[in-house]
DRENGUZA-851956 format. One record per atom (N, C-alpha, C): atom name; x, y, z. Coordinates in steps of 0.2 Angstrom, whole numbers, plus 5000, padded with zeros to 4 digits. Each point is the difference from the previous one (the first is absolute). Example, Ala and Ser with C-alpha at 12.3 -4.5 7.8 and 13.67 -1.06 7.14 Angstrom:
BEGIN
- N | 5066 | 4972 | 5039
- CA | 4996 | 5006 | 5000
- C | 5004 | 5006 | 5000
- N | 4998 | 5005 | 4996
- CA | 5004 | 5006 | 5001
- C | 4996 | 5005 | 5003
***
This chain:
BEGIN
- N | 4225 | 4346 | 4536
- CA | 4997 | 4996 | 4995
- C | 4993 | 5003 | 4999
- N | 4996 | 5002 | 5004
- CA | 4992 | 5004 | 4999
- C | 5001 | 5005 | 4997
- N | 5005 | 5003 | 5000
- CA | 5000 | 5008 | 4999
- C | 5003 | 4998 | 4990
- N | 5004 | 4996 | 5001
- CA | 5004 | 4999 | 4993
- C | 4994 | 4996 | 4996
- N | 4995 | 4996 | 5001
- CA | 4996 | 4998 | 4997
- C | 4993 | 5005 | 4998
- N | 4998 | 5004 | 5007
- CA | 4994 | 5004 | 4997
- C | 5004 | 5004 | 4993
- N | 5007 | 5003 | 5002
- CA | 5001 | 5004 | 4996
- C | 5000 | 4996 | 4992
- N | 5002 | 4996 | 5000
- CA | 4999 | 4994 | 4993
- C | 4992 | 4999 | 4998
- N | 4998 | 5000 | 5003
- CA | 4992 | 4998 | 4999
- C | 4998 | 5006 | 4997
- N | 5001 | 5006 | 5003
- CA | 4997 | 5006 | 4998
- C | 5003 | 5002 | 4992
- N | 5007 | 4997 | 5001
- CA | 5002 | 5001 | 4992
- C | 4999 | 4995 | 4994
- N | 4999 | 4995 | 5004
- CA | 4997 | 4997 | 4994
- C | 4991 | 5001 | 5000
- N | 4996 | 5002 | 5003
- CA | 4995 | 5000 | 4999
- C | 4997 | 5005 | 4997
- N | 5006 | 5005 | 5000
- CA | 4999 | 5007 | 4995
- C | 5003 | 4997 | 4993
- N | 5002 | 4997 | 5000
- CA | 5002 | 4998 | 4992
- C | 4997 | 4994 | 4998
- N | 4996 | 4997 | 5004
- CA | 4993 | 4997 | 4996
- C | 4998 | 5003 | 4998
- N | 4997 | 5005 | 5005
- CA | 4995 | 5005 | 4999
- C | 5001 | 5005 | 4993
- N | 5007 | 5001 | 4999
- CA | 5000 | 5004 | 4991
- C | 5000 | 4994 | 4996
- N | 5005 | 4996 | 5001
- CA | 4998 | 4993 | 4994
- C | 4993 | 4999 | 5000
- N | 4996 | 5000 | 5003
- CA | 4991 | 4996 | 5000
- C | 4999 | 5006 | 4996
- N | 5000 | 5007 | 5001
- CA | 4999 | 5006 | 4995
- C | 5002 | 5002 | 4996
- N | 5006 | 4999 | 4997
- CA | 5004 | 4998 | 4993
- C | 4998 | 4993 | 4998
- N | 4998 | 4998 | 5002
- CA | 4995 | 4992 | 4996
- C | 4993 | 5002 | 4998
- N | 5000 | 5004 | 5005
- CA | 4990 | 5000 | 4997
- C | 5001 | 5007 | 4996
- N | 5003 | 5004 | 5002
- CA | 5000 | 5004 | 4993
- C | 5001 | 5002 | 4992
- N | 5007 | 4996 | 5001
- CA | 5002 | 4995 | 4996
- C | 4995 | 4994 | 4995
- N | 4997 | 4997 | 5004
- CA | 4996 | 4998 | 4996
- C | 4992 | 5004 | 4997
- N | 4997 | 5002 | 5004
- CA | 4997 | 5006 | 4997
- C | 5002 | 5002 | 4995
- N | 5006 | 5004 | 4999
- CA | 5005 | 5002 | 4996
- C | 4999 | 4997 | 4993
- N | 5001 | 4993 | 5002
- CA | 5003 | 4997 | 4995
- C | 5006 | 4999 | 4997
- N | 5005 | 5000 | 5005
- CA | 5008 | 5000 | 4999
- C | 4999 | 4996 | 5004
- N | 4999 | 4991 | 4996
- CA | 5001 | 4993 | 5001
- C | 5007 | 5002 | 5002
- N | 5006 | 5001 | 4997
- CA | 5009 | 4998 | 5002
- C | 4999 | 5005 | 5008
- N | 4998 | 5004 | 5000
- CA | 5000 | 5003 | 5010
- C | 4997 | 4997 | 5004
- N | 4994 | 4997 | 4996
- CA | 4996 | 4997 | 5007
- C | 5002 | 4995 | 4999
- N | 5003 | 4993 | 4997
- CA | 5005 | 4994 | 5003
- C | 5007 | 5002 | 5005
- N | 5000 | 5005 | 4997
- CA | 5008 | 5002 | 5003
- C | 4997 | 5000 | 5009
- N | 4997 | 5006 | 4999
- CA | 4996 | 5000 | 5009
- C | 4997 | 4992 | 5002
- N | 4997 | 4998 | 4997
- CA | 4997 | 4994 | 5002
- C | 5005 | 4995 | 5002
- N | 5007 | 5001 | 4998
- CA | 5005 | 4992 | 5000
- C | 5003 | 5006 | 5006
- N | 5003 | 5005 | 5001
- CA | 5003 | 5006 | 5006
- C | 4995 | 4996 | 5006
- N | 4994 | 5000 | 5000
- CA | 4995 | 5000 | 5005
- C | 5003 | 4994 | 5002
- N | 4998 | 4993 | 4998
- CA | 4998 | 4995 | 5003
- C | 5011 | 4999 | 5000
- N | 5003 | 5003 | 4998
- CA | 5007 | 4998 | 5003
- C | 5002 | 5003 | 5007
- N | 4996 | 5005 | 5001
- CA | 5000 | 5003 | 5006
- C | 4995 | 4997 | 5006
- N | 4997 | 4998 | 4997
- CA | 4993 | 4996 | 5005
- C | 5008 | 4991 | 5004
- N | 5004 | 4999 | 4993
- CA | 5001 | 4994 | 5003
- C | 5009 | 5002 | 5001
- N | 5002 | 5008 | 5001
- CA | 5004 | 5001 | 5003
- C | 4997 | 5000 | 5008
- N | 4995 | 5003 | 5000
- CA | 4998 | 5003 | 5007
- C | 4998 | 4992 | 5003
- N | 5000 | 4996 | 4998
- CA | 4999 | 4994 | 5004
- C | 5005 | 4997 | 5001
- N | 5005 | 5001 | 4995
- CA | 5007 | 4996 | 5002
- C | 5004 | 5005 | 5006
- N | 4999 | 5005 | 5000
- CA | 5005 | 5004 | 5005
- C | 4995 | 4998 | 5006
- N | 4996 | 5003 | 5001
- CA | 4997 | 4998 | 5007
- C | 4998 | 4994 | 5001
- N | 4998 | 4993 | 4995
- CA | 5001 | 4995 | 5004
- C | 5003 | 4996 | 5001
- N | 5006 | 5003 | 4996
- CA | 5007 | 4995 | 5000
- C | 5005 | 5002 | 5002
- N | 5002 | 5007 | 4998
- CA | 5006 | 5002 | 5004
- C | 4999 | 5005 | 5004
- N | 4994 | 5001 | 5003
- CA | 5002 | 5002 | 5006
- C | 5001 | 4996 | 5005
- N | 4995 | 4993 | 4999
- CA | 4999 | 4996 | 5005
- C | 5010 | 4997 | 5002
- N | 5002 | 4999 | 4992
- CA | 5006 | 4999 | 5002
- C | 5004 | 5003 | 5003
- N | 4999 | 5006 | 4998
- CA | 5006 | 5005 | 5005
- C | 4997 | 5000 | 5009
- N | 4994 | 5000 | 5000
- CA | 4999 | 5001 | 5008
- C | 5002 | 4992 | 5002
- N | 5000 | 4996 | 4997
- CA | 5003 | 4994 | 5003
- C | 5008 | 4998 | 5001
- N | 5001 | 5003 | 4996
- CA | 5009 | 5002 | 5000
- C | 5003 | 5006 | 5005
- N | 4995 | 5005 | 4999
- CA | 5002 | 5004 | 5009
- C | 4999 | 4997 | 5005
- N | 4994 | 4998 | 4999
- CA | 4999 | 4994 | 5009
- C | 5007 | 4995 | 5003
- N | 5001 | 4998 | 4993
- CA | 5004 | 4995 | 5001
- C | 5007 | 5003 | 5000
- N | 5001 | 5004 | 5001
- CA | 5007 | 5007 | 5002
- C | 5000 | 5001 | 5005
- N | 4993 | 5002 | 5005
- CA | 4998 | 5001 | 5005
- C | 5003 | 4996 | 5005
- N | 5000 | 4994 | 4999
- CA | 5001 | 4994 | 5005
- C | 5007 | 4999 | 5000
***
């Protein structure tokens, strides 16, 4: 489970990291239709990465415990 999440974390935190840089340069830019696109990506990926680690991992480590016994 540590090893599967850092590797999650790291991939999504490197794709923040281009979305937050395709939004700010985008906007400097001036390509309003990129930078919403990145902007609505970003915050869908903020409220993926809260549904996978606080929802379904929690359930899966509760459903192997509960296999365990």
């Amino acid at each position: 489970m540590h090893s599967a999440m850092r590797t999650g974390l790291t991939m999504t935190g490197t794709t923040l990291a281009a979305l937050m840089a395709m939004y700010i340069t985008s906007s400097f830019g001036g390509v309003e239709t990129l930078a919403t696109i990145s902007l609505i990506l970003f915050v869908g990926l903020i409220g993926d990465l809260i549904s996978t680690w606080c929802t379904n991992a929690v359930a899966l480590l509760w459903i192997v415990r509960r296999r365990k016994k």
